[in-house]
Structures are given as C-alpha cells and as structure tokens.
VMD Tcl script that draws the C-alpha trace (Angstrom):
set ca {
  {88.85 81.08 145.21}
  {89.07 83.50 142.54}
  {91.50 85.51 140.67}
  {91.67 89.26 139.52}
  {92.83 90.64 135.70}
  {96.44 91.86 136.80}
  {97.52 92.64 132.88}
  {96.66 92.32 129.50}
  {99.56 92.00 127.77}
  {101.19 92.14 124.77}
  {103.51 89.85 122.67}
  {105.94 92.15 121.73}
  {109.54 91.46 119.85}
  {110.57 95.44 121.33}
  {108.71 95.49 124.61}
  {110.41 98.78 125.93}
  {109.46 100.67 122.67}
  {105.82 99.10 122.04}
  {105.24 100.37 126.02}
  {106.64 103.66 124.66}
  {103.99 103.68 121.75}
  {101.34 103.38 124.09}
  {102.31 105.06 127.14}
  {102.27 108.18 124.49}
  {99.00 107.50 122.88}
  {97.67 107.21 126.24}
  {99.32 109.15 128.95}
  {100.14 106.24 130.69}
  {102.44 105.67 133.64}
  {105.33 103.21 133.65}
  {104.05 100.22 136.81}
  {106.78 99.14 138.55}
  {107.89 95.83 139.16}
  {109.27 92.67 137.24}
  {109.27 93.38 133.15}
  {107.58 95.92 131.18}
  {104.35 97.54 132.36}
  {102.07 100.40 131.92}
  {99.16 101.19 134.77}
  {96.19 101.39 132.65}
  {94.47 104.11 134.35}
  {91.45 102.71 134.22}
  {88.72 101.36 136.85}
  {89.03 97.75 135.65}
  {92.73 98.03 137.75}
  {95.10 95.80 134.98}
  {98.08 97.09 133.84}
  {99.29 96.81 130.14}
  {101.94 94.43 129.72}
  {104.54 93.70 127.52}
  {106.27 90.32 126.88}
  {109.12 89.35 125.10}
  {108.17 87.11 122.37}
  {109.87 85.51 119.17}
  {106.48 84.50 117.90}
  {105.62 85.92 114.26}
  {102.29 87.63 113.87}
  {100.32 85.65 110.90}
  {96.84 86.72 111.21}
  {94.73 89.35 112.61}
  {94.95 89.57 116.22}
  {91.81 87.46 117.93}
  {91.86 90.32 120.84}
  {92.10 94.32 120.14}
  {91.59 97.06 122.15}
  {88.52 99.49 120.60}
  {89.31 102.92 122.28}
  {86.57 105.13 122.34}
  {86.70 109.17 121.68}
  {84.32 112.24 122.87}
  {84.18 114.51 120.16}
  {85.07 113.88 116.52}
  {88.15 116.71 117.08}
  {89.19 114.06 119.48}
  {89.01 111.09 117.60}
  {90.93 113.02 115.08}
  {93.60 113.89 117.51}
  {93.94 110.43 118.45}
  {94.03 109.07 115.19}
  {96.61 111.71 114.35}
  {98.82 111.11 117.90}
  {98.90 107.68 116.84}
  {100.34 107.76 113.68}
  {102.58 110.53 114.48}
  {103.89 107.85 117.23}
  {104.44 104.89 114.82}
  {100.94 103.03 114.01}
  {99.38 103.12 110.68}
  {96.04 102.30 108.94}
  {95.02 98.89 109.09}
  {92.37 97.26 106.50}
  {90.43 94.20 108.56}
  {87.69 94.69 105.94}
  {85.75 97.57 107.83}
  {84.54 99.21 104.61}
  {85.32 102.89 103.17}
  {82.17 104.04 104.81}
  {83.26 103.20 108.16}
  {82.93 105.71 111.70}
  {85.44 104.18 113.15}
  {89.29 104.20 112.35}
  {91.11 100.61 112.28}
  {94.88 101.24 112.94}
  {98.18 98.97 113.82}
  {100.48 99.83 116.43}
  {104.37 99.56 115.16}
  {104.64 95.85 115.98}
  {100.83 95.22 113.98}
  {98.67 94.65 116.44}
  {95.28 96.21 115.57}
  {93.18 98.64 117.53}
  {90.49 100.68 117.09}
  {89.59 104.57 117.40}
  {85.59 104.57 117.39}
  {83.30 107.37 117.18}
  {82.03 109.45 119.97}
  {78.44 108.24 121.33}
  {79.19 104.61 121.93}
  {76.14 104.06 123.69}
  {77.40 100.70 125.05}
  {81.02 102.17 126.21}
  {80.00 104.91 128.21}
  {81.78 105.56 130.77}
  {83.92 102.73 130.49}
  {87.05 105.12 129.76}
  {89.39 105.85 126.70}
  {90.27 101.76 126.98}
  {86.92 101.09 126.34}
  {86.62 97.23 125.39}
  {89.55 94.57 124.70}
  {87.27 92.55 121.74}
  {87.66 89.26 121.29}
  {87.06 86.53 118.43}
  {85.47 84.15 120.53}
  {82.40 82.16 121.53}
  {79.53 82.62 123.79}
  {81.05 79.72 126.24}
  {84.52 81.25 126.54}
  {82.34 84.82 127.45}
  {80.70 82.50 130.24}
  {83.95 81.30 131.01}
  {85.43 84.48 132.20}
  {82.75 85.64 133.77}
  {82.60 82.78 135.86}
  {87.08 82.81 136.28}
  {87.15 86.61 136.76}
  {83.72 87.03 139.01}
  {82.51 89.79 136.53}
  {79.08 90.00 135.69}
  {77.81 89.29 132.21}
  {76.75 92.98 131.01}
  {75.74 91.90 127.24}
  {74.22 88.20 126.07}
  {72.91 87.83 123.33}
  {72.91 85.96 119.63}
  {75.93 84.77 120.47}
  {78.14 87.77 121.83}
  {78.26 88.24 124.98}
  {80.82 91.19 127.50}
  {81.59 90.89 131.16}
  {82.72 94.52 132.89}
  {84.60 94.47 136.63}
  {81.87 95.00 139.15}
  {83.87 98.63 139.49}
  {83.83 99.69 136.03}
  {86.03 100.10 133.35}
  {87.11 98.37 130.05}
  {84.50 95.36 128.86}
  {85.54 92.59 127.78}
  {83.55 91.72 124.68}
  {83.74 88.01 122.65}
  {81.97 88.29 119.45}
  {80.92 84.92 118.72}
  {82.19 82.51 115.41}
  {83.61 81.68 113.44}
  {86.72 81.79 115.24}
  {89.96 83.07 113.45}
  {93.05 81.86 112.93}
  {95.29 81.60 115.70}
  {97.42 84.51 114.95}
  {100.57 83.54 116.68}
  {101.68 86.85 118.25}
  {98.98 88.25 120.21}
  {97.69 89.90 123.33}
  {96.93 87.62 126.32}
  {95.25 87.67 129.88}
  {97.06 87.60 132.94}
  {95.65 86.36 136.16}
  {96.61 86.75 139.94}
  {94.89 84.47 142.19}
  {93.64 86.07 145.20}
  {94.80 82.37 147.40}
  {96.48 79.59 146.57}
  {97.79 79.42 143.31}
  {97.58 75.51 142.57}
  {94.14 75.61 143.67}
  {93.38 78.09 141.61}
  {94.63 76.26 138.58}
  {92.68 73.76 139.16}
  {89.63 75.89 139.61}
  {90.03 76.99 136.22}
  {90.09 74.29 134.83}
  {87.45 72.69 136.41}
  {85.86 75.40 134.34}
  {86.76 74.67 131.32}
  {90.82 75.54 130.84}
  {92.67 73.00 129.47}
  {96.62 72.44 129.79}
  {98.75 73.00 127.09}
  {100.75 70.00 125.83}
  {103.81 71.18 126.05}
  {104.75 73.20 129.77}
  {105.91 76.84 128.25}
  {105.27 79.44 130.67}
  {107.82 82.05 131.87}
  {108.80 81.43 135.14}
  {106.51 82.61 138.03}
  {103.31 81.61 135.74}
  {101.14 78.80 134.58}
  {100.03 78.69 131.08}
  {96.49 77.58 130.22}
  {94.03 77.50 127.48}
  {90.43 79.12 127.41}
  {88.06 77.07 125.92}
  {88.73 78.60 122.72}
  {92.44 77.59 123.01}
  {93.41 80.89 123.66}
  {96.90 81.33 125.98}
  {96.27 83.19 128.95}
  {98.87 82.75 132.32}
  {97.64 82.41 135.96}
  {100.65 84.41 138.06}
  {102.54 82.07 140.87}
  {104.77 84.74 142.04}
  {104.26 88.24 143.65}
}
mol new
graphics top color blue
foreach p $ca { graphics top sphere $p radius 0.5 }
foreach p [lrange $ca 0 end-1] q [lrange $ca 1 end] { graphics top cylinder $p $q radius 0.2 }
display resetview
C-alpha cells in the first residue's frame, strides 16, 4: 500500500479568489473536479487546493512555498506580479540584508521569492520546495507515507523529492512553532484500499485526532508533529 500527494492545499476563508491570486502569479490552470483547484504544473503531479475554512491565522504558517527565480529581472518581475495581484511584504525576521523576498498572499500566508542559483532547487521548477517547521522524524515519516526518497539529511533537516522530480519537500528541524491555526495541509490519495491505508499510516506514526472533523470523502490525521493532513476516501 501506498498513497500519492494529490494536493497541497490551502485554508482559505475566499477559496475562489486566493486560487485567483495564484493561478495569476503562476500561470496556472483551473483542475477540474469537486472544490477549488489549480494543476500545479509541476513534475511532483499535486494540484493546489483550496479549502473553505473559518479558522483564524495566529502565527506564521509552519509550511510555505519558497519559489525559486532565474535571473534577478525575474525575481523582480515576480515580486512585482505578486504584489500587483494582492500579496505584500512579509517580515518573519529574514534581515534587511536578505536575497530573498518574504511576501504574504491576500489571505497571509507566507511565501518566498528566492534568488536565482539555488543550487539545491535546480530543476525542481518555479514551485520549488513547500518548507516545513518540522522535525527530522516527521521528514522520515513522509518519506516512508509518500515512497519518496530522502534527497537531504542532515543536522536535523532533512527533504524528500517524488522519484519524478519536482517540488521538495523540506522540514527544517526545531523548535517547532506555534500551531498557526489556518494553514496549508497535505492531501493524500491512496493508491488501494483506503481503510488500509489509514491504518498504514498510522502504523507509521499518524495519530487520530480526538475529535472526527474531516470533510466528507476524507480522513483527518496527524503527522507526528501534530500537523493535519487528510487521506482522500472518495474519487
């Protein structure tokens, strides 16, 4: 058994116009299907989802997307797209002397526009990693749920890529943050049986929640970092 990333998604109080923020920053295409989706373009094979949520954003989101750039003309231009389409300039203590730019999409949600010559996200695409507060177990974790090799281990970090390419995953080791409340999450289909699946997981290391909250067509579970992600029941 095993399952494959299907979306990252997004809590998002305006789904259809946070999918329209990024779907312009991007160039992405609208997925069809249940909800609100983008394709993500990208070699990996998610989409970019967005969920309805009520939660309130309190903290700095433990997962962010660091998008990388080729030239420093384009890392301008997508600096400047971005604002121009509703983000602004976040402070997460990067520093004045900083290469890359740390900015917010409209509903807060931090991202990053890094330099060009990111040695470790070559080729990986203009989604280059989704980072993550987290610690060297969860990192093991989803290498192990997803079947994606460990690409980076060390002092504590560690980054798993999809055998085909594409965004990393990257987990940055602790202290872990607050939970934030509104977030981005994971979003798993199983490639068999669902329940069994489930139960692989967690025979892994994902707990249960204590309270049963998922949307319907989805299981909620926590990482080993407590961290929500879903495991998809329905097609």
């Amino acid at each position: 058994m095993s399952s494959r990333l299907f979306a990252i998604s997004f809590d998002a109080h305006r789904p259809e116009s946070l999918a329209h923020f990024w779907s312009g920053l991007l160039g992405l295409e609208r997925a069809d299907g249940d909800g609100v989706a983008l394709h993500s373009g990208n070699d990996a094979g998610y989409r970019l989802g967005f969920r309805p949520a009520r939660t309130g954003k309190t903290a700095q989101n433990r997962l962010h997307f660091d998008l990388t750039s080729s030239s420093p003309e384009d890392q301008r231009e997508l600096v400047a797209r971005a604002l121009n389409l509703g983000a602004r300039h976040a402070d997460v203590g990067q520093g004045p002397d900083a290469s890359h730019v740390v900015l917010a999409d409209p509903e807060g949600n931090e991202f990053c526009v890094l330099e060009p010559g990111n040695r470790f996200l070559a080729g990986c695409g203009t989604l280059g990693a989704l980072a993550c507060d987290g610690s060297r177990a969860v990192g093991h974790f989803w290498s192990r749920a997803l079947g994606w090799p460990l690409v980076w281990d060390q002092d504590e970090e560690t980054a798993v890529q999809s055998p085909r390419g594409g965004t990393k995953l990257t987990w940055g080791g602790p202290p872990l943050m607050p939970d934030p409340g509104k977030d981005l999450h994971l979003e798993l289909a199983p490639d068999g049986d669902p329940e069994a699946e489930v139960e692989r997981l967690v025979s892994l290391g994902a707990k249960r929640p204590d309270s049963a909250h998922g949307a319907s067509g989805a299981v909620v579970l926590l990482d080993p970092d407590g961290n929500e992600f879903r495991v998809l029941t329905e097609g």
